[in-house]
One Martini backbone bead per residue (centre of mass of N, CA, C, O) as a GRO file, in nm:
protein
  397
    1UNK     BB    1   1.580  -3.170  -3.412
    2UNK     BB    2   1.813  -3.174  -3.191
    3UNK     BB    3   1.948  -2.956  -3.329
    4UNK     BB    4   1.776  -2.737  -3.359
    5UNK     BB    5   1.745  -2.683  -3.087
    6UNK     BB    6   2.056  -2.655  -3.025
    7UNK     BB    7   2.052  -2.375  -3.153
    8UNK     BB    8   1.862  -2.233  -3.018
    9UNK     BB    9   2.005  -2.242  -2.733
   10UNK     BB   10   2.223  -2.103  -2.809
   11UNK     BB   11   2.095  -1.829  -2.927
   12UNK     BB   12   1.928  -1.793  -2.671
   13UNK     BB   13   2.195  -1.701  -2.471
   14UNK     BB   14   2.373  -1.511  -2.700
   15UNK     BB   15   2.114  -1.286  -2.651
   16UNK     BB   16   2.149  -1.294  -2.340
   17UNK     BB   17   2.430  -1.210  -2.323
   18UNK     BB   18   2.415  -0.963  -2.463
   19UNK     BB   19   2.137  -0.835  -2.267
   20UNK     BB   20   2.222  -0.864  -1.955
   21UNK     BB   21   2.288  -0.529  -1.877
   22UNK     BB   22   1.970  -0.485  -1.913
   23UNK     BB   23   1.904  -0.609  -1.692
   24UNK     BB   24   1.686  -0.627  -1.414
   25UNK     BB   25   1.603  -0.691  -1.084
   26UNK     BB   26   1.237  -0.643  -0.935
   27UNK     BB   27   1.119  -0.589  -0.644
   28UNK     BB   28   0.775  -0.468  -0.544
   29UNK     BB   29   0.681  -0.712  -0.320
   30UNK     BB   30   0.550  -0.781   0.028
   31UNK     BB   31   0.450  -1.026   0.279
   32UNK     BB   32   0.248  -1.102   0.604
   33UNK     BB   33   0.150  -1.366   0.840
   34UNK     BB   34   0.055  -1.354   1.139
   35UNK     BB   35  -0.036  -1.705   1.182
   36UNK     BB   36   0.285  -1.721   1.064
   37UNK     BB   37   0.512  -1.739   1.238
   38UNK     BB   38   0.390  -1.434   1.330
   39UNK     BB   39   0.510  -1.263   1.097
   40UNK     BB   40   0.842  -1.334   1.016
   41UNK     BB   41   0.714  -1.432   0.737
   42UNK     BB   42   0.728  -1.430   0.446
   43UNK     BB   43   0.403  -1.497   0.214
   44UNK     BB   44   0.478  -1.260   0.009
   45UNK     BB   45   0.597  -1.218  -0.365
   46UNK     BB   46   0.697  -0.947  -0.604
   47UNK     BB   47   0.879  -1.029  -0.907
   48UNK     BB   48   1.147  -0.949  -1.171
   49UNK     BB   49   1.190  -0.754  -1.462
   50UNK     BB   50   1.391  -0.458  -1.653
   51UNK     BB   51   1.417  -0.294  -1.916
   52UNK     BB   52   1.743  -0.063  -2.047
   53UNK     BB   53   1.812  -0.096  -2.382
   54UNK     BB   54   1.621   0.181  -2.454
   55UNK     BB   55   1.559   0.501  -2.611
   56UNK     BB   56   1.400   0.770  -2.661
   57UNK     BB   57   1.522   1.015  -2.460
   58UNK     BB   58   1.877   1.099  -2.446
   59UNK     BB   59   1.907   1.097  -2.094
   60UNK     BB   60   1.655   0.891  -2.026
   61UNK     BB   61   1.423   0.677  -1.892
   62UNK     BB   62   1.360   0.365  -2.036
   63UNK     BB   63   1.132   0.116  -1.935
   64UNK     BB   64   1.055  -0.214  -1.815
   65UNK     BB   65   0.819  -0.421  -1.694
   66UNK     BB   66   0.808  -0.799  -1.514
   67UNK     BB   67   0.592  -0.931  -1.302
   68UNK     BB   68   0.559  -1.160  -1.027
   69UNK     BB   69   0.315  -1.365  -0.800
   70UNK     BB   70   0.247  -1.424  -0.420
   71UNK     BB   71   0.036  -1.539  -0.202
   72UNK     BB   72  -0.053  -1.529   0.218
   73UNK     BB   73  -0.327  -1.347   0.345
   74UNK     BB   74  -0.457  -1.122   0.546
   75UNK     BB   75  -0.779  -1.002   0.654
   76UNK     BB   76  -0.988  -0.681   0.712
   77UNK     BB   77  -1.298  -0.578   0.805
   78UNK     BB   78  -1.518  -0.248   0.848
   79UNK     BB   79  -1.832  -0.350   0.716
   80UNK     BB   80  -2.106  -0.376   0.653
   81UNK     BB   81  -2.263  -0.599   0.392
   82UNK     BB   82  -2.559  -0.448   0.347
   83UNK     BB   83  -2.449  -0.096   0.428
   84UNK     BB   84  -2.149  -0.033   0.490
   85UNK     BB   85  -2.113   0.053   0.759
   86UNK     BB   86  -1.946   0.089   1.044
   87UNK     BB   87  -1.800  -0.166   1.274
   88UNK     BB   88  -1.732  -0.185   1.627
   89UNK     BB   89  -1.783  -0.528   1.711
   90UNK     BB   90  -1.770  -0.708   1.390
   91UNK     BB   91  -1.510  -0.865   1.241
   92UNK     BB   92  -1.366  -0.940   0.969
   93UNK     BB   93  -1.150  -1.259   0.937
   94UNK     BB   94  -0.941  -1.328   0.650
   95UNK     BB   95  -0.817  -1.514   0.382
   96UNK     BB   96  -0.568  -1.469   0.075
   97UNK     BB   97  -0.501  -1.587  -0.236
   98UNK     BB   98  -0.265  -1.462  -0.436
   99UNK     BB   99  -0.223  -1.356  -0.785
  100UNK     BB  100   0.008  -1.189  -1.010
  101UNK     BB  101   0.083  -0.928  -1.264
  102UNK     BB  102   0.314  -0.699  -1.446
  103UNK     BB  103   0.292  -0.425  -1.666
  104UNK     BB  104   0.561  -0.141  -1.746
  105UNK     BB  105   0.607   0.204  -1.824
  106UNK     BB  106   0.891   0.430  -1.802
  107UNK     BB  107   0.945   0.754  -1.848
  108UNK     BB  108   1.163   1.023  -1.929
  109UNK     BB  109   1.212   1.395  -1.800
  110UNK     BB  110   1.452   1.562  -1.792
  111UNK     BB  111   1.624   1.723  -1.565
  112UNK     BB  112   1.707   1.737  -1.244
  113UNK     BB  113   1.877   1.858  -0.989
  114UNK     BB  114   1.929   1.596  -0.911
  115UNK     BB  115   2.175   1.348  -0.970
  116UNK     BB  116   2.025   1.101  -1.205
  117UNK     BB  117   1.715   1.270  -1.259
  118UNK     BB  118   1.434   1.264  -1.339
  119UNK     BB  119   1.190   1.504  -1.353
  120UNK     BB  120   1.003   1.338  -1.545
  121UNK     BB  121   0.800   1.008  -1.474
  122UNK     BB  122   0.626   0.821  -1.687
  123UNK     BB  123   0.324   0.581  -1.648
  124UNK     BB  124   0.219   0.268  -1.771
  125UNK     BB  125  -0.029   0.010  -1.696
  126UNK     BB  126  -0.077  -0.369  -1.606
  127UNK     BB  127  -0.313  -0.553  -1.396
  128UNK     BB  128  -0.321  -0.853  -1.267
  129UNK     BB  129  -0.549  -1.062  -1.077
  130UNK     BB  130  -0.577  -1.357  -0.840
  131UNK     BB  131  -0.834  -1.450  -0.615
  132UNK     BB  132  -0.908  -1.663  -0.269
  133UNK     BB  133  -1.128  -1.656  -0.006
  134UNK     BB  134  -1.060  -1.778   0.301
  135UNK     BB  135  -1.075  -1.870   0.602
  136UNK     BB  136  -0.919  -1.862   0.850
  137UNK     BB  137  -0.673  -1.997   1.072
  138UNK     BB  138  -0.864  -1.864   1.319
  139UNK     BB  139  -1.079  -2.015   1.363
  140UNK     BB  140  -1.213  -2.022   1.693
  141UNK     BB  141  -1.043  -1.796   1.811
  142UNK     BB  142  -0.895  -1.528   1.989
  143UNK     BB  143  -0.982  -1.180   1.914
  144UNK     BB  144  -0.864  -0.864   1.897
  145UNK     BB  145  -1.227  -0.721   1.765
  146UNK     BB  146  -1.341  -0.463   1.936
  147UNK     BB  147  -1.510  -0.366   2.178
  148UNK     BB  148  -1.550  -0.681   2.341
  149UNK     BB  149  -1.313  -0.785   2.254
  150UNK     BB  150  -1.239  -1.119   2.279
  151UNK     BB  151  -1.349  -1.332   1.989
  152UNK     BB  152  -1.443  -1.523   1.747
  153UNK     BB  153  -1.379  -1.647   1.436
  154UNK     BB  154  -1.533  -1.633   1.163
  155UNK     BB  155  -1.665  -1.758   0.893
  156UNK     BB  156  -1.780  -1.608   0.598
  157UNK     BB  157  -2.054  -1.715   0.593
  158UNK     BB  158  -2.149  -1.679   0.912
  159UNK     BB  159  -2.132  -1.346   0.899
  160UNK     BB  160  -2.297  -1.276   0.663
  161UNK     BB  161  -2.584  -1.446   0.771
  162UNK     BB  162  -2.580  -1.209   1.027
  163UNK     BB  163  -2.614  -0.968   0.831
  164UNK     BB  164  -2.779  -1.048   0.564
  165UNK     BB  165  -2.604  -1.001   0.359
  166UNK     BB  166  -2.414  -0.919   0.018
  167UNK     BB  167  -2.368  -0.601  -0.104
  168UNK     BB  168  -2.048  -0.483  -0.112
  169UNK     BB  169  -1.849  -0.754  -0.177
  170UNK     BB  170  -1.729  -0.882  -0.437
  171UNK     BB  171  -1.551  -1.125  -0.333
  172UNK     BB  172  -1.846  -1.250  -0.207
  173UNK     BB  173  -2.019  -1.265  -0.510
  174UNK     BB  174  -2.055  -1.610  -0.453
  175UNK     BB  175  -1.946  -1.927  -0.389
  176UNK     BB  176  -1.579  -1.916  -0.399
  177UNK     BB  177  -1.422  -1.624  -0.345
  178UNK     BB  178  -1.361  -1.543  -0.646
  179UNK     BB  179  -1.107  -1.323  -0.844
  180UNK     BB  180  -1.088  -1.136  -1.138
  181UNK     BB  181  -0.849  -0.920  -1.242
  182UNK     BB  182  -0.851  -0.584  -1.434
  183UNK     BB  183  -0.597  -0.308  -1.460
  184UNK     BB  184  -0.550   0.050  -1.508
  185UNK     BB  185  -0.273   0.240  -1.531
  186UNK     BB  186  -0.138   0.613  -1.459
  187UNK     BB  187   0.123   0.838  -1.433
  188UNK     BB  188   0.307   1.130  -1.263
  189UNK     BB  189   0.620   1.242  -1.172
  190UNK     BB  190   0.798   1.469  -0.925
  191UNK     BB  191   1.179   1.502  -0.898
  192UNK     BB  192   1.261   1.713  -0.658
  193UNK     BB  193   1.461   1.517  -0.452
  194UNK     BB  194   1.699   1.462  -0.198
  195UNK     BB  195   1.799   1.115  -0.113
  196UNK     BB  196   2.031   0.978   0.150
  197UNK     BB  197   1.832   0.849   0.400
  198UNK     BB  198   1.942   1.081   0.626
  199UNK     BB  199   1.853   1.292   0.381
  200UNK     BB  200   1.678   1.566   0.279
  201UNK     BB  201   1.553   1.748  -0.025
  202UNK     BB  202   1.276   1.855  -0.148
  203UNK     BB  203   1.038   1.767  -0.425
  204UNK     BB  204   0.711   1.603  -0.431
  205UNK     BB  205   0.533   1.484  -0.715
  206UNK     BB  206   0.189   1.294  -0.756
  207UNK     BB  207  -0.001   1.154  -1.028
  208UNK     BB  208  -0.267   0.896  -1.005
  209UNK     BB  209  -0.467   0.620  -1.205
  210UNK     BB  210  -0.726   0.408  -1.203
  211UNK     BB  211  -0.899   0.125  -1.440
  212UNK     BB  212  -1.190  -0.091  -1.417
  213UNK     BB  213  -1.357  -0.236  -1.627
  214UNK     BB  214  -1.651  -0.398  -1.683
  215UNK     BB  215  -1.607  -0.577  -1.943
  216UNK     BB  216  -1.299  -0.717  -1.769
  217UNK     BB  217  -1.517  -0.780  -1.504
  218UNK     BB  218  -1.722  -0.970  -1.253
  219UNK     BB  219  -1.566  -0.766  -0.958
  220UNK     BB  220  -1.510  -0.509  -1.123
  221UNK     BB  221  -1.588  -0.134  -1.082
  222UNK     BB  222  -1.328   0.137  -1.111
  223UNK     BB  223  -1.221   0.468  -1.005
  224UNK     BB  224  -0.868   0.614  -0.911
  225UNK     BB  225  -0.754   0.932  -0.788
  226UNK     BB  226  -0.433   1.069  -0.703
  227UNK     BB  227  -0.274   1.290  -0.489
  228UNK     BB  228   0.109   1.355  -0.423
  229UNK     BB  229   0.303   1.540  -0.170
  230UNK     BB  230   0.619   1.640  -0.079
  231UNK     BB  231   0.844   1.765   0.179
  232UNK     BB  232   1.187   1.853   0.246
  233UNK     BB  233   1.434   1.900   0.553
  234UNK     BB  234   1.773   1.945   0.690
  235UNK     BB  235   1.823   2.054   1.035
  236UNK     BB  236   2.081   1.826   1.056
  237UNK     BB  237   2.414   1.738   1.036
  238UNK     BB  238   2.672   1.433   1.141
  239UNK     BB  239   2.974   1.367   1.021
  240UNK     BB  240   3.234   1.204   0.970
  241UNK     BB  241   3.535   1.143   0.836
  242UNK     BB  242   3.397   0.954   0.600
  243UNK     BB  243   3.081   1.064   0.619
  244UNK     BB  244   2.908   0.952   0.789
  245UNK     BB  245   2.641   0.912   1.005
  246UNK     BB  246   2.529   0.987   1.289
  247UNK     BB  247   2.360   1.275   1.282
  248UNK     BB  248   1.989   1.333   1.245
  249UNK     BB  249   1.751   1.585   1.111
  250UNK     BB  250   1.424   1.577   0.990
  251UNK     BB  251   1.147   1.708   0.756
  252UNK     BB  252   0.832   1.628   0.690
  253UNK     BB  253   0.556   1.655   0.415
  254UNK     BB  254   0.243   1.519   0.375
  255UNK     BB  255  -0.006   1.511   0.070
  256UNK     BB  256  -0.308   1.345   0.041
  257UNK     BB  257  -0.523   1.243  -0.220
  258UNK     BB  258  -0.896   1.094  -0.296
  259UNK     BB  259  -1.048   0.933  -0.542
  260UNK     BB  260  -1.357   0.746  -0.604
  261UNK     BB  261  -1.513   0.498  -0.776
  262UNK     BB  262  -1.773   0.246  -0.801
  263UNK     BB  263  -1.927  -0.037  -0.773
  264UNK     BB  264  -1.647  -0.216  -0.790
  265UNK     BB  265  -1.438  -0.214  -0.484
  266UNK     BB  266  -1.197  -0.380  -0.423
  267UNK     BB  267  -0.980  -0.422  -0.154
  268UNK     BB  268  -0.713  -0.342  -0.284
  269UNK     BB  269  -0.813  -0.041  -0.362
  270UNK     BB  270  -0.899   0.067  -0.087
  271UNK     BB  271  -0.631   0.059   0.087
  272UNK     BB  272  -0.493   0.328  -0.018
  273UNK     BB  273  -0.753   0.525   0.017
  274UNK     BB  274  -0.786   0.515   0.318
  275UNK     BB  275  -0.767   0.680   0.620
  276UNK     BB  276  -0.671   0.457   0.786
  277UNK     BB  277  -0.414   0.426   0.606
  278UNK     BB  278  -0.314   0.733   0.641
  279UNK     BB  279  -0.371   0.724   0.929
  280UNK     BB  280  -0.219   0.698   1.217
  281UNK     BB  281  -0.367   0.449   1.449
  282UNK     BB  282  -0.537   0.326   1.202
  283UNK     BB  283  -0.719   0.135   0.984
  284UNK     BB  284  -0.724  -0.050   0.687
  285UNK     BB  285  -1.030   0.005   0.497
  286UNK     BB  286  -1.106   0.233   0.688
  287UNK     BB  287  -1.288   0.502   0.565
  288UNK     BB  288  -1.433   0.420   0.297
  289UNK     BB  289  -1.424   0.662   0.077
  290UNK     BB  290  -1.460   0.845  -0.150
  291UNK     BB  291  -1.296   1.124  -0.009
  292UNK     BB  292  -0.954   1.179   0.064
  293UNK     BB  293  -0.770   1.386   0.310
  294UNK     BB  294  -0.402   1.399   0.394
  295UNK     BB  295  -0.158   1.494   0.687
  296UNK     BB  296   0.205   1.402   0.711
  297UNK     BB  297   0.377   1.492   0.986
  298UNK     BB  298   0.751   1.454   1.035
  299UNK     BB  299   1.067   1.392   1.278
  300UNK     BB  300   1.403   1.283   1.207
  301UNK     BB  301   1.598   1.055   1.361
  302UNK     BB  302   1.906   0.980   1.283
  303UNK     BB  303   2.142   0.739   1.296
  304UNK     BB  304   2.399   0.553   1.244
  305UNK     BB  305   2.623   0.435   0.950
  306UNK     BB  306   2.911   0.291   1.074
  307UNK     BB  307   2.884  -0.019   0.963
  308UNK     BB  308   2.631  -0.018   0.711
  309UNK     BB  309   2.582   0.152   0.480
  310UNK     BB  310   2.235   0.228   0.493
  311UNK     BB  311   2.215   0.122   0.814
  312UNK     BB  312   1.989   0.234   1.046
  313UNK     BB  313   1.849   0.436   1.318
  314UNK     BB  314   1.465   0.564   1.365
  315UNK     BB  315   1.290   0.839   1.457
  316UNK     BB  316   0.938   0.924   1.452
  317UNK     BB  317   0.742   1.211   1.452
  318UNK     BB  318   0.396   1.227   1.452
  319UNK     BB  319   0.167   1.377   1.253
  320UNK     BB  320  -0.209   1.353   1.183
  321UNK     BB  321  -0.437   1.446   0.935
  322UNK     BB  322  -0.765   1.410   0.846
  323UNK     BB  323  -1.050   1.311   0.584
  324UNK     BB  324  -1.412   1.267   0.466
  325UNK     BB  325  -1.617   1.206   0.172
  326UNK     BB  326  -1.870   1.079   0.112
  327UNK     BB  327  -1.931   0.767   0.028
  328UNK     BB  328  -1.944   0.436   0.104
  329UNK     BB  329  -1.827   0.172  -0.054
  330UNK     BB  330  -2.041   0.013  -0.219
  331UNK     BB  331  -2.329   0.157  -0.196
  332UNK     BB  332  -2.434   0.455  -0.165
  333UNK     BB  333  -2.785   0.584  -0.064
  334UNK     BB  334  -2.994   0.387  -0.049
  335UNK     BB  335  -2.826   0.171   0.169
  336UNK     BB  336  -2.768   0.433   0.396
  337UNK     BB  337  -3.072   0.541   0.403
  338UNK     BB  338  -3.173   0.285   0.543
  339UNK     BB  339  -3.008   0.386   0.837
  340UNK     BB  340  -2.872   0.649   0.769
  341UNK     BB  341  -2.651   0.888   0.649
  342UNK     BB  342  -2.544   0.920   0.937
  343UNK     BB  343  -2.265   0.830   1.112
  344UNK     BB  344  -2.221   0.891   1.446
  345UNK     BB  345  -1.981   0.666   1.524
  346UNK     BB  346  -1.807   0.888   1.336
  347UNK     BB  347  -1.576   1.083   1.208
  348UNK     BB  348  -1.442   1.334   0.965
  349UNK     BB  349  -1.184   1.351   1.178
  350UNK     BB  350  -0.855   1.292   1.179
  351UNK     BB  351  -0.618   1.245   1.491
  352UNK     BB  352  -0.263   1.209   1.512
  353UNK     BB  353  -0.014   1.088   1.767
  354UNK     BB  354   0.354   0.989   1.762
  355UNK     BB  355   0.583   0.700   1.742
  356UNK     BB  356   0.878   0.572   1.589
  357UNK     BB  357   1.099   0.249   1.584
  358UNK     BB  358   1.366   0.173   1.343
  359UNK     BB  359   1.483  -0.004   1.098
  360UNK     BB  360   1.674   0.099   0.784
  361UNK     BB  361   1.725  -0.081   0.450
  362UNK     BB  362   1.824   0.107   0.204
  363UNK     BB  363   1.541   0.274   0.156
  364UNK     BB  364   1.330  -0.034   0.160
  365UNK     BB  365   1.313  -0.088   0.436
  366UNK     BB  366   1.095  -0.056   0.753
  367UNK     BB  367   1.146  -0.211   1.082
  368UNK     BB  368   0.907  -0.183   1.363
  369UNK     BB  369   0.755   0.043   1.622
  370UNK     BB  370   0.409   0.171   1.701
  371UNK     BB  371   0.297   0.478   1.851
  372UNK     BB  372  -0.066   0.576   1.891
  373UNK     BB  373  -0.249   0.883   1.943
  374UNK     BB  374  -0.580   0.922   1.922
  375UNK     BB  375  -0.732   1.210   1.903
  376UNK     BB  376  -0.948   1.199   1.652
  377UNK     BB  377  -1.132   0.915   1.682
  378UNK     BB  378  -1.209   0.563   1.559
  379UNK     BB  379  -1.081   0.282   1.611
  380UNK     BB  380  -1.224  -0.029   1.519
  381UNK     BB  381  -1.083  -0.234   1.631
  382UNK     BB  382  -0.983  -0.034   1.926
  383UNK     BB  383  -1.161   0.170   2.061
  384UNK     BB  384  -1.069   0.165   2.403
  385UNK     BB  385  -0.832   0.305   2.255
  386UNK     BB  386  -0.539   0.520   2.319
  387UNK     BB  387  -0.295   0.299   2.249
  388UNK     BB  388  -0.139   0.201   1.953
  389UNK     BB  389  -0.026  -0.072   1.865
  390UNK     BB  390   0.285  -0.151   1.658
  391UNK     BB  391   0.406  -0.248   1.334
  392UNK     BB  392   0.649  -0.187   1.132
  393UNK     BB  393   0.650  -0.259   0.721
  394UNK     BB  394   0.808  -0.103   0.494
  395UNK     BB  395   0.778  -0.095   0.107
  396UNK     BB  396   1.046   0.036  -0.169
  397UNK     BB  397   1.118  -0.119  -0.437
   0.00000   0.00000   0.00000
């Protein structure tokens, strides 16, 4: 028995190492929780690896991937539970454990006009998540949460129980705030962009779609689809003597729209699709509704990459337009209609402008600090702001 296991270690070593240079390293996703020695340690980490072993299509990239990961994230609400209208001055704040999985397949096709990306990229994939919604870190501390300034933070239950109960949230449908979930999606990107980091040139265009069926779930059921689409040109480029950037100016403009629907909508399906996450200045998961779409024009001045070609420092001027249209996720016209069809004191115009100051990883990490001034609507966490400071971090691995 012992010989017969060493020998199957031995084959799948050597199995290992004929096939090591088709596979990579995967990094997707990452967090951090703010009460957690301030947020500047990550919380949350989702990677894996991806396999390049074979070609449907000679020329085009054939990709697999498979992640896995999890951590431990602050989450904030903006709607009552029993109405789900937008609120001012009570908010929910809450932590929760998630587990995720991810399988996905990549296929391209054609050739860009950008050397070594194919043209158009097709993919389908399935993602799992366990969630499981804990009281925050903070209950009973003072934080900064609406109209009234600084509240207490409320346990999820004595929230609930104030709102008079939750019809809104699938997350805390049950009594221990937990949910698994099921869904897929499939989408196709067109990349005819030259991105060198320091400077863009050229159009992007995806659209992508979610479905989570409600026989696979039973805290989830929403379709949702997606079009966006960027376009950039760089009107100065300043390089040295050895090509490195010292300063550029580039031109981005980018249009996204989002349709959603469906009986439950868990908040991590609502925030890439509400307008408050589209629109800077506004808050994630707010203005959550069917139908959002937003233009971010942005002019992006970069700085030297003169120490270590790809870190560099960069300043984003930028405007956005939102709008919002149909019911608020979860809800329905029954339950709106209990109190109002139209909410008087939200916008359905959001405009906001600002500026970015941040320092650039490789075009896959931006870190750094955000000032913006909504112009038309209200912050939901900030309302009496007219000035809303923030941290951004984006990641694009």
């Amino acid at each position: 028995m012992k010989k017969t296991l060493l020998v199957l270690f031995v084959v799948f070593l050597a199995v290992c190492s004929v096939f090591a240079g088709d596979f990579k390293f995967l990094a997707t996703d990452g967090g951090v929780h703010p009460e957690v020695l301030g947020g500047f340690v990550p919380t949350l980490a989702v990677a894996g690896v991806s396999y390049e072993g074979f070609q449907f299509i000679d020329g085009n990239l054939t990709q697999l991937q498979a992640t896995v990961g999890g951590g431990y994230l602050q989450r904030v609400l903006f709607q009552d539970p029993q109405y789900g209208i937008p609120i001012l001055d009570d908010l929910l704040i809450f932590d929760q454990w998630q587990v995720r999985w991810n399988l996905k397949l990549q296929q391209g096709f054609g050739q860009s006009w950008v050397e070594g990306k194919d043209l158009v990229t097709a993919y389908v994939g399935y993602e799992g998540r366990y969630e499981l919604s804990k009281d925050s870190l903070a209950v009973g501390k003072d934080r900064a949460r609406g109209a009234s300034g600084k509240t207490e933070v409320q346990t999820i239950k004595s929230w609930i129980d104030e709102h008079g109960g939750n019809y809104i949230y699938p997350e805390f449908m049950g009594d221990d705030y937990s949910a698994l979930i099921n869904y897929f999606y499939a989408g196709a990107k067109l990349n005819m962009m030259e991105d060198k980091m320091v400077s863009n040139r050229g159009f992007l265009a995806e659209v992508s779609f979610q479905y989570a069926p409600n026989f696979l779930n039973k805290k989830a059921s929403y379709f949702s689809a997606t079009i966006n689409a960027e376009v950039g040109t760089t009107l100065l480029e300043l390089p040295n003597k050895k090509g490195d950037n010292l300063f550029s100016i580039v031109l981005l403009d980018r249009v996204n729209a989002s349709w959603t629907s469906g009986s439950m909508v868990p908040a991590f399906a609502v925030n890439p699709v509400s307008l408050g996450r589209k629109v800077r200045g506004f808050e994630a998961i707010s203005y959550a509704t069917n139908f959002t779409i937003v233009n971010n024009f942005e002019v992006r001045f970069a700085g030297p990459d003169i120490f270590v070609k790809g870190i560099f420092p960069r300043i984003n001027v930028f405007f956005d337009a939102g709008w919002y249209a149909g019911n608020y996720l979860n809800t329905g016209n029954d339950r709106v209609d209990a109190v109002g069809a139209d909410y008087t004191g939200m916008e359905r115009l959001l405009l906001s402008t600002g500026v970015q100051v941040e320092v650039c990883f490789f075009d896959f990490i931006d870190l750094g600090i955000q000032l913006a001034f909504p112009l038309k609507g209200v912050n939901i966490r900030y309302p009496e702001n007219k000035l809303i400071f923030g941290v951004t971090f984006f990641l694009d691995l």
